[in-house]
N, C-alpha and C positions, 0 to 999 in steps of 0.2 A: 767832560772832566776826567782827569787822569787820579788815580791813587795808588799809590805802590807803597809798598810797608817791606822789613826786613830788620831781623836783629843780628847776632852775634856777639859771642861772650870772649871776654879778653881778660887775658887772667894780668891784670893791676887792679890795684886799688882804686874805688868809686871817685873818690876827691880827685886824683889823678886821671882818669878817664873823662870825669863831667867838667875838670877846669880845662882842659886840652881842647873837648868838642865845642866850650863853649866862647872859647876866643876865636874870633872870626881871621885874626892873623894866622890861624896854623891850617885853616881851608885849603890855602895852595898846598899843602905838603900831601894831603890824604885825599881830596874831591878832585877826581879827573877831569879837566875843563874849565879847573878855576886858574885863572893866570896869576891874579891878586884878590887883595881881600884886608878891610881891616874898620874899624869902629870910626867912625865919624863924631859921635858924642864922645865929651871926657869921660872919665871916670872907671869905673869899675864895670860887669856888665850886667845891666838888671833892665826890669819889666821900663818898655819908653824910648830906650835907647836906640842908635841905628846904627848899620853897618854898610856897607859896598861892597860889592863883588863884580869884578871883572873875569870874562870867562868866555866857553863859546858850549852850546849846546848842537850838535848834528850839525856842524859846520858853520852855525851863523854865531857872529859875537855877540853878545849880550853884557850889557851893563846895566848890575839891580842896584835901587836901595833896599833896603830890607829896616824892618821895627821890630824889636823883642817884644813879644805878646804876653811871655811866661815864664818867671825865671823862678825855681826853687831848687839852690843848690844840691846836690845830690840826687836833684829828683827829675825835674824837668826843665828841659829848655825851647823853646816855640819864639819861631818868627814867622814874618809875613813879608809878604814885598809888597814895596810904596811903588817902584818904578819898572819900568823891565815888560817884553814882550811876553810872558806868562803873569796869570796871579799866583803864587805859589806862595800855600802857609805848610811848613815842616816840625815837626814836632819832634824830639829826642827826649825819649826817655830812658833812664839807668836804675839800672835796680843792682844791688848785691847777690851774689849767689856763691855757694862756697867754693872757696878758692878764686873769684874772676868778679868782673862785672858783665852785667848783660844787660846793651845799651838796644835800644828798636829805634828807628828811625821812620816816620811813615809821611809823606808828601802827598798834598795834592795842587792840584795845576788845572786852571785853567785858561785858555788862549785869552789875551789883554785886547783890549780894541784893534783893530785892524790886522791881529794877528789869523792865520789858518789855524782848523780846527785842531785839538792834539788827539791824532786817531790811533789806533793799536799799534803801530810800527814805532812810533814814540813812544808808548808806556812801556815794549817788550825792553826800547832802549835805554828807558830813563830804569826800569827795576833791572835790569842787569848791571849799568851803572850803579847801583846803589849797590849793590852786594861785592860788587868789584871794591866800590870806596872802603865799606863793612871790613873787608878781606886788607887791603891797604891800612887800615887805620888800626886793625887789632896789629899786623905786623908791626909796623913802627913801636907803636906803645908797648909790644913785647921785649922789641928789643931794646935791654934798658940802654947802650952807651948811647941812643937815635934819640932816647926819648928823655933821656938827661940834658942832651942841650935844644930842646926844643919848648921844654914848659919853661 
């Protein structure tokens, strides 16, 4: 099993920050490797729901479903994957802090049936990916004219 964790604080507003990370349509913009991405259930997005994501991780393509595990606005957001060559449940949580939000992110992963093991050269590569996306995501949402037509 892989676990890599990572925050980063981004000076917008928490409502702003938690509704952006938590629509699965704005994944391509900020997650390196996601090609698409977007809700399969109607509605609004809460605890039940699922999402898609197409992507490719260390060169192989990968296509997940994922189910919202945990949803409290402002607070936390948690899924899981239903389908996809890793299990991976990811967690995002936000907090306030003056002047920014400071969002953590912390994943874990382990290989799905018939997949290879996920050994140290994959976690150096999925936690530097994660700080990279950190880096990408506080940018955008800084810059407000990027992040006005995006929410």
């Amino acid at each position: 099993m892989v676990r890599i964790a990572s925050s980063i604080d981004i000076h917008r507003p928490i409502a702003e920050v938690f509704d952006f990370i938590s629509s699965s349509a704005n994944d391509f913009t900020w997650q390196y490797g996601t090609l698409a991405s977007g809700r399969l259930s109607k509605g609004a997005p809460a605890r039940g729901a699922s999402f898609r994501s197409v992507g490719h991780l260390m060169g192989r393509r990968m296509v997940s479903t994922f189910e919202i595990t945990e949803y409290e606005r402002n607070r936390q957001y948690s899924f899981r994957s239903l389908t996809g060559p890793l299990v991976l449940h990811t967690r995002y949580t936000v907090k306030a802090t003056p002047g920014s939000t400071r969002i953590r992110i912390v994943t874990q992963a382990v290989p799905g049936k018939g997949s290879a093991s996920v050994g140290r050269g994959m976690e150096k590569y999925m936690q530097k990916e994660l700080k990279d996306n950190l880096t990408r995501l506080k940018t955008i949402l800084e810059d407000t004219r990027v992040a006005g037509r995006l929410m």
